[in-house]
Every structure is written in C-alpha cells, then in structure tokens.
C-alpha positions as a printed Julia matrix, in Angstrom:
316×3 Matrix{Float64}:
 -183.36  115.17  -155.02
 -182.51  112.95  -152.07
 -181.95  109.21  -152.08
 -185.23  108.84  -149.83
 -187.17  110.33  -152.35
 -185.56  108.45  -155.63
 -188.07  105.6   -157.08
 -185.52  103.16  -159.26
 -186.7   102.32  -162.31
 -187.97   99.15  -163.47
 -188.84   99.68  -167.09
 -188.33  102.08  -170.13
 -190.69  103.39  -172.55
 -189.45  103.68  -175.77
 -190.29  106.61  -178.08
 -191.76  105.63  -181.95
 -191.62  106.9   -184.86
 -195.06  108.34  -184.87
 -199.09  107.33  -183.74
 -200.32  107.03  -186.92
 -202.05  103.09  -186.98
 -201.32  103.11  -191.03
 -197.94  104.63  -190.22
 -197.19  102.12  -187.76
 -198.55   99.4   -190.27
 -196.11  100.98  -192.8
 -192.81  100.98  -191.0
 -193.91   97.21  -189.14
 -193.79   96.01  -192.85
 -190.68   97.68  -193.75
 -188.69   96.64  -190.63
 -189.9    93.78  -191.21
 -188.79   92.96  -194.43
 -184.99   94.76  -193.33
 -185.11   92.3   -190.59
 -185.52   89.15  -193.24
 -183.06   90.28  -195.64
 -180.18   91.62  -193.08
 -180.58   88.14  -191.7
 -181.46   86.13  -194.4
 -178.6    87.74  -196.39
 -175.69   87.29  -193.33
 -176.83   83.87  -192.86
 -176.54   82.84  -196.58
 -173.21   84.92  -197.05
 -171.86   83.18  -193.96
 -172.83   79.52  -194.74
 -171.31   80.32  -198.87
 -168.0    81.29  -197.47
 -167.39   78.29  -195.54
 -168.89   75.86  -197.65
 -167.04   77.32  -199.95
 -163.08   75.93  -200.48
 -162.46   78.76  -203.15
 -163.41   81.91  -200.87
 -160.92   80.41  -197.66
 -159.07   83.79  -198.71
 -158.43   86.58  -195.79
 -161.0    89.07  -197.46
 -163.74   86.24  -197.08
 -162.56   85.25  -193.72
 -163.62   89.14  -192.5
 -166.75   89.19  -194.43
 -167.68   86.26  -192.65
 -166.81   87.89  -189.35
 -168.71   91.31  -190.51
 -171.67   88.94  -191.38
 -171.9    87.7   -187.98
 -171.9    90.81  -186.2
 -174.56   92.23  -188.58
 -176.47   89.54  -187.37
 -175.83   90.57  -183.93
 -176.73   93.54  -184.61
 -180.36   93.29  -186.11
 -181.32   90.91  -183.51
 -180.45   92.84  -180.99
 -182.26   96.35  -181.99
 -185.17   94.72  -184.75
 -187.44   92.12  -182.47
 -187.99   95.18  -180.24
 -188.73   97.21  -182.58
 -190.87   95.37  -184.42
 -192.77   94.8   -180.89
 -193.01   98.26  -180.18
 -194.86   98.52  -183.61
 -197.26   96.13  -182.5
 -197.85   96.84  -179.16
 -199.73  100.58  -178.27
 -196.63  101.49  -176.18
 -192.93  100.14  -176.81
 -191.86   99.25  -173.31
 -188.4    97.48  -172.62
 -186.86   96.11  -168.96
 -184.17   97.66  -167.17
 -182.53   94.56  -167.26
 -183.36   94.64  -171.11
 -182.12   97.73  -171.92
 -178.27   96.92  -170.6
 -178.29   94.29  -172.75
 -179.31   95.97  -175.6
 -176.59   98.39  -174.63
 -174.56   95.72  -174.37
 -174.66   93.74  -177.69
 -175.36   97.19  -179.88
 -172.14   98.71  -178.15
 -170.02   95.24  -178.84
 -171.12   94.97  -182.3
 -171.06   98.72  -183.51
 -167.44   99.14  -181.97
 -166.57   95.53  -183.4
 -167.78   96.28  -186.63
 -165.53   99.66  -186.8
 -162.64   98.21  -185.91
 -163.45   95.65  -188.71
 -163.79   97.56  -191.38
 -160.24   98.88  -190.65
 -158.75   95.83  -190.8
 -160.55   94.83  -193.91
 -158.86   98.48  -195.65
 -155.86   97.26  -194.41
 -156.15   93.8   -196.41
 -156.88   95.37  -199.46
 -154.07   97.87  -198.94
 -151.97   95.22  -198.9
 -153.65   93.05  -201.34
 -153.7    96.1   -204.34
 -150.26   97.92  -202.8
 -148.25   94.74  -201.8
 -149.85   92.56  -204.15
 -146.24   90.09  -204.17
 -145.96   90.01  -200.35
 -149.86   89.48  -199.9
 -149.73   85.59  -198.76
 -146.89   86.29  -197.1
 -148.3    89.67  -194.93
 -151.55   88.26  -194.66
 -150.91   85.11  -193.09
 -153.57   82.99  -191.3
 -152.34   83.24  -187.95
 -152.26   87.13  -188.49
 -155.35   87.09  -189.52
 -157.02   85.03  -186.82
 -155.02   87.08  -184.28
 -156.62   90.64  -186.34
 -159.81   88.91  -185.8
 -159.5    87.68  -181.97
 -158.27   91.88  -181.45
 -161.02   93.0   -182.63
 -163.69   90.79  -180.93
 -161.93   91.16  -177.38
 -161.2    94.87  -177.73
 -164.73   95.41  -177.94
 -165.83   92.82  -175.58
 -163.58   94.8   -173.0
 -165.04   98.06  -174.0
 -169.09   97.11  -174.21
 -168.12   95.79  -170.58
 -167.05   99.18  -169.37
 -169.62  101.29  -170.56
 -172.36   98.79  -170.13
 -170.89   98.43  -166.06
 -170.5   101.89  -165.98
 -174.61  102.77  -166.95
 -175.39   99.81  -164.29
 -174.06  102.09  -161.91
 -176.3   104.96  -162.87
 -179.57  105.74  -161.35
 -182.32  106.63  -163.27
 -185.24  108.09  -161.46
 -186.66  111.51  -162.68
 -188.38  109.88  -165.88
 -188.5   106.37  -167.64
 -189.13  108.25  -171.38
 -186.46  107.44  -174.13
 -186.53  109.44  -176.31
 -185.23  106.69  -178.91
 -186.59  103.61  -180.54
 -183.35  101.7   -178.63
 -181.28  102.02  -175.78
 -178.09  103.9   -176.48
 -175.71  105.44  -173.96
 -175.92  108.47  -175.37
 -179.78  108.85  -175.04
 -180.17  107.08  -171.58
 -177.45  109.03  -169.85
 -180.21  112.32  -170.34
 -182.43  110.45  -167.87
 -179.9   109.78  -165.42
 -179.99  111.41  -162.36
 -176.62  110.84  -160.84
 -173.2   111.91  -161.67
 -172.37  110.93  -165.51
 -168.73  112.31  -165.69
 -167.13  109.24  -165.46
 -169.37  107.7   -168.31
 -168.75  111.11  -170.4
 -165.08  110.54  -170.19
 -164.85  106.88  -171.21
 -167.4   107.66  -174.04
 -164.55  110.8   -175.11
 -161.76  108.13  -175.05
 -163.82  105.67  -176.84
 -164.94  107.73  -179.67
 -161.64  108.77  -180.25
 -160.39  105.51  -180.36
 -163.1   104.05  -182.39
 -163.92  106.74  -184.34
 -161.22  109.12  -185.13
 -157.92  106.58  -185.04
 -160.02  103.87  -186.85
 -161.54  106.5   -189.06
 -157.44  107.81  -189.8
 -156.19  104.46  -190.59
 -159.0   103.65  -192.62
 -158.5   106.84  -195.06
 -154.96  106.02  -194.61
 -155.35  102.73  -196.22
 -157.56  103.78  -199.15
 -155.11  107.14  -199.56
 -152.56  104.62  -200.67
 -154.33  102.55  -202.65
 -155.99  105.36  -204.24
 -152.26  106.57  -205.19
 -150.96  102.89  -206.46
 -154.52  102.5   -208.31
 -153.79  106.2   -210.42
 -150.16  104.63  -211.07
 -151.41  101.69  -213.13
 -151.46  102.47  -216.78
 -154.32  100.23  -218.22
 -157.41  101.14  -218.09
 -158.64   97.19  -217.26
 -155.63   97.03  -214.67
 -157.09  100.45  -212.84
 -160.54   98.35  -213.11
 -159.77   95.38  -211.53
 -157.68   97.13  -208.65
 -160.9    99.18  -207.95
 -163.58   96.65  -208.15
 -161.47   94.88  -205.32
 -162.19   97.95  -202.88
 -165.01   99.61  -204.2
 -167.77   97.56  -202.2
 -165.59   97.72  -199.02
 -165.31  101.26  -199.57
 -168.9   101.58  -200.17
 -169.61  100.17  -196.41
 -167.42  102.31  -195.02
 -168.92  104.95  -196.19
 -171.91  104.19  -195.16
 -171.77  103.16  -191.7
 -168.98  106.0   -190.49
 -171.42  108.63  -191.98
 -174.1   107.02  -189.67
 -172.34  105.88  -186.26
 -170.52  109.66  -186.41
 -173.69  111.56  -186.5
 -175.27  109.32  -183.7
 -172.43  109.46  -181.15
 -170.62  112.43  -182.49
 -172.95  115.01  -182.93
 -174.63  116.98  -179.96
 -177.89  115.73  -178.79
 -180.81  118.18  -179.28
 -184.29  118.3   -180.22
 -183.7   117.92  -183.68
 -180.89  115.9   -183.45
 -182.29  113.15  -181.52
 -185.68  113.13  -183.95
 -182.99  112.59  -187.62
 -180.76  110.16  -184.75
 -183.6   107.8   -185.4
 -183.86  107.53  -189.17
 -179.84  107.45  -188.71
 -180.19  104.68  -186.16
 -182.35  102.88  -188.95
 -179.45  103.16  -190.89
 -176.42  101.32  -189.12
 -178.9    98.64  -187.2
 -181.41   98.08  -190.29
 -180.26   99.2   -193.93
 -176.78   98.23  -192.89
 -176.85   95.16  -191.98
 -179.2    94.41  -195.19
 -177.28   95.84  -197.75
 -174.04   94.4   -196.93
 -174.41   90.75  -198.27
 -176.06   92.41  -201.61
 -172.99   94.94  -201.84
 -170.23   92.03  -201.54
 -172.48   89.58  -203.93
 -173.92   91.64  -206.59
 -170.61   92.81  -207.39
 -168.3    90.09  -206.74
 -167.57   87.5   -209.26
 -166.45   85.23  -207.03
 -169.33   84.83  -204.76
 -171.73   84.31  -207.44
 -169.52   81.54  -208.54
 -169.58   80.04  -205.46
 -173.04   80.5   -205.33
 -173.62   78.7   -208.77
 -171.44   75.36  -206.96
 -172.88   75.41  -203.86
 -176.68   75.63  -204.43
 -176.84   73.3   -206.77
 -175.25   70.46  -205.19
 -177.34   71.57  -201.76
 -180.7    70.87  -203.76
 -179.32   67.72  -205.11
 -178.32   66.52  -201.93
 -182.32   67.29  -200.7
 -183.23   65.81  -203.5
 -181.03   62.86  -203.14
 -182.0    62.8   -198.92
 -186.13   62.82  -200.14
C-alpha cells in the first residue's frame, strides 16, 4: 500500500468479551468488584506498612513497592474496561492506547523484576538468616528498589517509542480488551522488526533471567528448608516464602502465556481470560495472600485501626 493511500488512525476499537447484555451485566459487576478490592486492598496494605513501626523490615518495604504497582496496574487496564462494558462499543484514543502501553509495560516488567528481588530477600532471610541485617541493608535495599523502577522506566520508554513510530492503517480492530504490544503490532502496517527484536531481548531479560534467578532463589531455600530437623522449624521457614511463592506462581504462569506464547486464533481468545488474570485477579489477591497468612500484618492491623477510629472519634 502506498503512503498516499494510508489513512492514520485516530482511534481503536477494542474487542469484548462477548454481546450478551446479561453477559456484559455479569462481567461489569465482577470487574467491578476486582477493581474495589485490588485497590482497596493495595491502598490499605500500603498505608499499614508505613503506619506501621513494626513492619519497617525489607520484606515490607517490597510489598509496599509491589502494592503500588498493582495499583498502577488496575488503573491503568480496569476504568477502560469497565467503560467498554458500559458503552455498546469499547473505543480507546491513539493517544490512549500508548499510554496504556505505557504504564501496563512499566508495571508488568517492574513487577517481575520485583518479585525476584523479593526471592532473593527471603533467600537470604531463611539461608543467611545471621548475615540478614547485615546483607539486607537499607541502602541496598533502596538502591534494589530504585533498579527496578528505572530499569523498567527505560524499557516501557523503548517499546512504547518504538510502537509511536509504527503506522497503523489497514484496520483499527483489537482484537483484545487492552492495548498490548503484542496484539497491536498485528495491525501495523509498517516494518515491525525492530519492535520484534527488542520484545526478544526483553522477554529474555524479563522473563527467562528473572524467571532463573527466581527458581534459583527458592532451589536453595527449598534445600536449607529440607535440612532443618523440626518439624515447627521446617514450618516457620516455609510460611516465610510460601505466599511470595504463591505470587510468583501466579503471575509468571500468566505474563508467559501472554507474551510468550504464539498469537493465534485461539490463543488470543484464552489471552483474555489470562489478561484478567495478571491486571485483575492479581492485583486483588495479593494484599489477601500477604494478610491472611501473615501474623504480623494482622497484628499491625489490630494497632493501627483501632487507634485510627479513636482518633475520628476523638476529631468528631
């Protein structure tokens, strides 16, 4: 097709999950309530930890970090979709869409990178238990957490400058409830290679190395856990990583499938219900993972609500 005859595109149209009116109704109320918890839950989390003197610990210091870009997350993918469900036909702005790209990239990448960094702590917590304050330091750990939010930021930059680049002018369809790369380089009408590549390098990096160190982590504490001889000592050392462990599981499982696996026809129809799961459940499970089972935090919790009502009380 030649330039003369290429119309740019102004706006997407987002694909749903189906036409159904009590379908729609369905999933608005479902998202809906996701939406509320995931942030409800990340906010509360957040605002525990730092009101909170007893959870200034490294482990608490990335949870409060993961909170925040679960936050980032559902607002950036949930109002839309929750407007699409409204609205006959989900439509979204060029302009909107790179954003989308934007944030979803930064906070799916950050959030990988994270959860490393978080094995690594308890590696060190459970398999250097002596040397823990001393490895774990705070200025290590604010420098752990300024790599991982700039690492990102440079890559979400790259890929998100690189799709500006692209023109998009054979169709306007997504097939997607979101804007990924991966599903808006299939309308793209010029060259992608250069996008293909950096994606390669980047899901190498993200996923495989990350993915490595992260089973590297839990390989070793796995080993150190099965040399403890008590049964209550083997307890406690696995209750420290079992809800980390649990997250990981859950959002590698996800994020590989999406940007991993080829895209097809069938693919691209279970990518959204795996979508829902890394930008929805995610995000909503986390806080009731880390609080349900974590002794501390509902301690905390006990302290800190408490004297919050009292001091409403007091205010009224």
């Amino acid at each position: 097709m030649s330039k003369d005859n290429q119309t740019a595109v102004m706006e997407f149209i987002l694909q749903g999950f189906s036409e159904d009116p009590q379908i729609q109704v369905l999933l608005l109320v479902l998202f809906l309530l996701l939406y509320l918890t995931g942030l409800t839950g990340n906010v509360l989390i957040a605002t525990l930890i730092i009101l909170s003197p007893s959870l200034h610990t490294p482990m608490y210091f990335f949870l409060v970090n993961l909170a925040i870009l679960d936050i980032i997350c559902t607002n950036t993918v949930l109002p839309k979709l929750l407007e699409s469900l409204v609205v006959t036909v989900g439509t979204i702005s060029y302009q909107g869409c790179l954003t989308q790209i934007f944030f979803l990239t930064w906070s799916v990448g950050a959030e990988l990178l994270l959860l490393t960094v978080m094995a690594f702590d308890r590696y060190v917590a459970i398999c250097q238990p002596l040397r823990y304050g001393t490895i774990m330091s705070w200025p290590l750990c604010t420098l752990l957490a300024l790599g991982v939010w700039t690492i990102t930021l440079v890559n979400t930059t790259v890929h998100t400058g690189l799709m500006a680049r692209l023109t998009f002018c054979d169709s306007n369809h997504i097939q997607h409830f979101l804007c990924e790369v991966p599903s808006l380089l299939l309308l793209s009408c010029s060259p992608t290679i250069v996008n293909n590549i950096m994606i390669i390098m980047a899901d190498v990096y993200f996923g495989v190395v990350n993915f490595f160190c992260t089973m590297t982590s839990y390989g070793y504490i796995v080993a150190s856990i099965l040399r403890i001889r008590s049964a209550s000592g083997k307890r406690r050392a696995f209750n420290t990583c079992s809800s980390h462990l649990l997250v990981v599981t859950l959002y590698y499982s996800t994020v590989i499938y999406t940007y991993f696996l080829p895209a097809s026809g069938a693919s691209m129809e279970n990518g959204k219900v795996v979508a829902v799961l890394y930008t929805a459940v995610s995000p909503a499970l986390n806080p009731l993972i880390y609080s349900l089972r974590n002794k501390d935090v509902k301690a905390a919790l006990q302290k800190v609500a408490p004297a919050s009502w009292l001091g409403k009380s007091v205010a009224t």
